[in-house]
ZAMAR-69844 format. One record per residue: x, y, z of N, C-alpha, C in turn. Coordinates in steps of 0.02 Angstrom, whole numbers. Last residue first. Layout:
BEGIN
NODE   neast  nnorth     nup  caeast  canorth    caup   ceast  cnorth     cup
NODE       X       Y       Z       X        Y       Z       X       Y       Z
...
***
This chain:
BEGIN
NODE   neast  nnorth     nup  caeast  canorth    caup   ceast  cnorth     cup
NODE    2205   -1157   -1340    2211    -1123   -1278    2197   -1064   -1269
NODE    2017   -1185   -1438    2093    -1182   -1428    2109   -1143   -1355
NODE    1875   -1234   -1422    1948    -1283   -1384    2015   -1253   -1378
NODE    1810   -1154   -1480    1837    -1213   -1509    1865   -1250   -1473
NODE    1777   -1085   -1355    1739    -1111   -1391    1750   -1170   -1432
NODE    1892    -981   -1367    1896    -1041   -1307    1843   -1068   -1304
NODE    1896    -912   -1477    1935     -966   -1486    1939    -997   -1419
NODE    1787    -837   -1449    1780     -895   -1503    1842    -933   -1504
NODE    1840    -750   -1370    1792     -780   -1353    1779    -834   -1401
NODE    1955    -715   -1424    1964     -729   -1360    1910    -785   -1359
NODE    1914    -631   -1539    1934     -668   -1567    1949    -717   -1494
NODE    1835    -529   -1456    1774     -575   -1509    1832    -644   -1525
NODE    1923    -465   -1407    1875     -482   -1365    1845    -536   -1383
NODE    2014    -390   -1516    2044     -471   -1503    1989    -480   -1439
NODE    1952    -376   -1677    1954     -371   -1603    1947    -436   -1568
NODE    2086    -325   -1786    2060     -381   -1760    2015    -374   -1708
NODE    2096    -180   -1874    2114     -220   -1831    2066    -253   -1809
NODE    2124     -72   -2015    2081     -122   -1998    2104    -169   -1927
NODE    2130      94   -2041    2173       37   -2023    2142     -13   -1980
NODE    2133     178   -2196    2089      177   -2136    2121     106   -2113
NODE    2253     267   -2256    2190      247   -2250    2175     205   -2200
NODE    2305     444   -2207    2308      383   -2238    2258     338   -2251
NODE    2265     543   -2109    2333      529   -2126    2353     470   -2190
NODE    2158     657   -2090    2179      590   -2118    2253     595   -2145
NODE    2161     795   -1950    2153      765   -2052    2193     678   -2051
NODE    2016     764   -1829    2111      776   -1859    2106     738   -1956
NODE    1895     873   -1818    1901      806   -1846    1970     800   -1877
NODE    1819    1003   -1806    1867      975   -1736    1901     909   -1771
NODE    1762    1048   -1907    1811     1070   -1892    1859    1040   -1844
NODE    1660     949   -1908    1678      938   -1990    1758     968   -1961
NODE    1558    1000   -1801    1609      955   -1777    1645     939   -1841
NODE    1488    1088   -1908    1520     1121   -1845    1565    1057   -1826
NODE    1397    1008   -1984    1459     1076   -2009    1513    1079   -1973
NODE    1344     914   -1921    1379      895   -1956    1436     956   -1989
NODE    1256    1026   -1880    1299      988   -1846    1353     956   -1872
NODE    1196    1092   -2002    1240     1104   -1956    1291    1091   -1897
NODE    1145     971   -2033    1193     1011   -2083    1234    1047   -2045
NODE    1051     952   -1947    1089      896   -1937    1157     916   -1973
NODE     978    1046   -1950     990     1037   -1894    1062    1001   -1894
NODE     944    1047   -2069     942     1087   -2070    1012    1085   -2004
NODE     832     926   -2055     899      928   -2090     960     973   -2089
NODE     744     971   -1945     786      908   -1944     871     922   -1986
NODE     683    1101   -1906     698     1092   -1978     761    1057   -1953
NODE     538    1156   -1819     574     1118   -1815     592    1080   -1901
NODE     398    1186   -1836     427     1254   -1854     528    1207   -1858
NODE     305    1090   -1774     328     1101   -1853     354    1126   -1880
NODE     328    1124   -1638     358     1044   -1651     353    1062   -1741
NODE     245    1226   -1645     322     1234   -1609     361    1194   -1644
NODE     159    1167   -1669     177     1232   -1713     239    1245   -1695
NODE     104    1107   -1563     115     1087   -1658     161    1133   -1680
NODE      98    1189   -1473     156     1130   -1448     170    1125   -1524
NODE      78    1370   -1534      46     1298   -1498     105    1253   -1487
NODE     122    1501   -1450     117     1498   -1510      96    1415   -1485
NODE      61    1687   -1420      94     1624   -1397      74    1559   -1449
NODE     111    1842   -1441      87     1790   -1441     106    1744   -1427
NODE     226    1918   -1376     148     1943   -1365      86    1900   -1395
NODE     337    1864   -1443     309     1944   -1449     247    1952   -1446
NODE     286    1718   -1403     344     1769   -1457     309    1830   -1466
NODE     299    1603   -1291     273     1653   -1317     342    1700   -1348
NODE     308    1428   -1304     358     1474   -1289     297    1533   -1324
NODE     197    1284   -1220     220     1342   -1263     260    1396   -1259
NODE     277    1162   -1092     232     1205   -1118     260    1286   -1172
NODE     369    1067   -1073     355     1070   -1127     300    1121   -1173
NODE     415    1073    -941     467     1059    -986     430    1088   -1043
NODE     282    1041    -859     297     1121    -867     355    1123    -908
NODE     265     914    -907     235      959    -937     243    1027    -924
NODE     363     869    -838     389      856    -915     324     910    -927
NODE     319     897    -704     402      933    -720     386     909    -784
NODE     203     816    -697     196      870    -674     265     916    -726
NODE     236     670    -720     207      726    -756     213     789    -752
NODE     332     672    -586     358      684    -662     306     704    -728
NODE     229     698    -476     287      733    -503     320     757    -584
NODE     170     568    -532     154      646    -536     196     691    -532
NODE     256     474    -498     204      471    -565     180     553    -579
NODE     270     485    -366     336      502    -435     313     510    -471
NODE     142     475    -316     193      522    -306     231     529    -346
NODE     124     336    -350      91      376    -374     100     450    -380
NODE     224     262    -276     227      274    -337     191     324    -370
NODE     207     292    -148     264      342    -184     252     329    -261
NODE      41     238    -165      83      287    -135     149     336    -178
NODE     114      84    -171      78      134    -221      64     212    -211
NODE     188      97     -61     222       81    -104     195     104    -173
NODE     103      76      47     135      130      42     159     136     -22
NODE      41     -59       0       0        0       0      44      63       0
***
C-alpha cells in the first residue's frame, strides 16, 4: 500500500516537471501551440549544421583507414573451439 503511494507520487511529479518542460514558448505577445512549435522544427537543417560544426574538430587523415582484429570476439571464439 505505501508503495503505491510513492509510486503515485513520482508518477506525478514527473508529469507534473515534463509538462511544465514542454509548455508553449510566447513570441512577442503571442503564444504559439506545442504543433507549431514541433513544425517550425527543420531536422535537416539541424543535422547540416551539426555535421558543419564538428567537420572542424576532426584531425586530417593521414592515410587509409586501419583495420584491426578485435581481439574480445577473437578470445571468445577461440575458447569455444577448444583452442588455448
Amino acid at each position: 500500500m505505501l508503495t503505491d503511494a510513492i509510486t503515485a507520487s513520482f508518477n506525478e511529479k514527473l508529469v507534473l516537471s515534463n509538462g511544465l518542460s514542454i509548455s508553449p514558448l510566447k513570441q512577442s505577445g503571442e503564444s504559439r501551440s506545442l504543433r507549431e512549435s514541433i513544425l517550425a522544427i527543420n531536422n535537416e537543417k539541424d543535422l547540416s549544421d551539426y555535421l558543419s560544426n564538428q567537420h572542424t574538430k576532426l584531425p586530417p587523415r593521414t592515410g587509409p583507414a586501419k583495420y584491426e582484429r578485435n581481439h574480445v570476439r577473437f578470445l571468445c571464439s577461440s575458447s569455444r573451439s577448444g583452442l588455448p
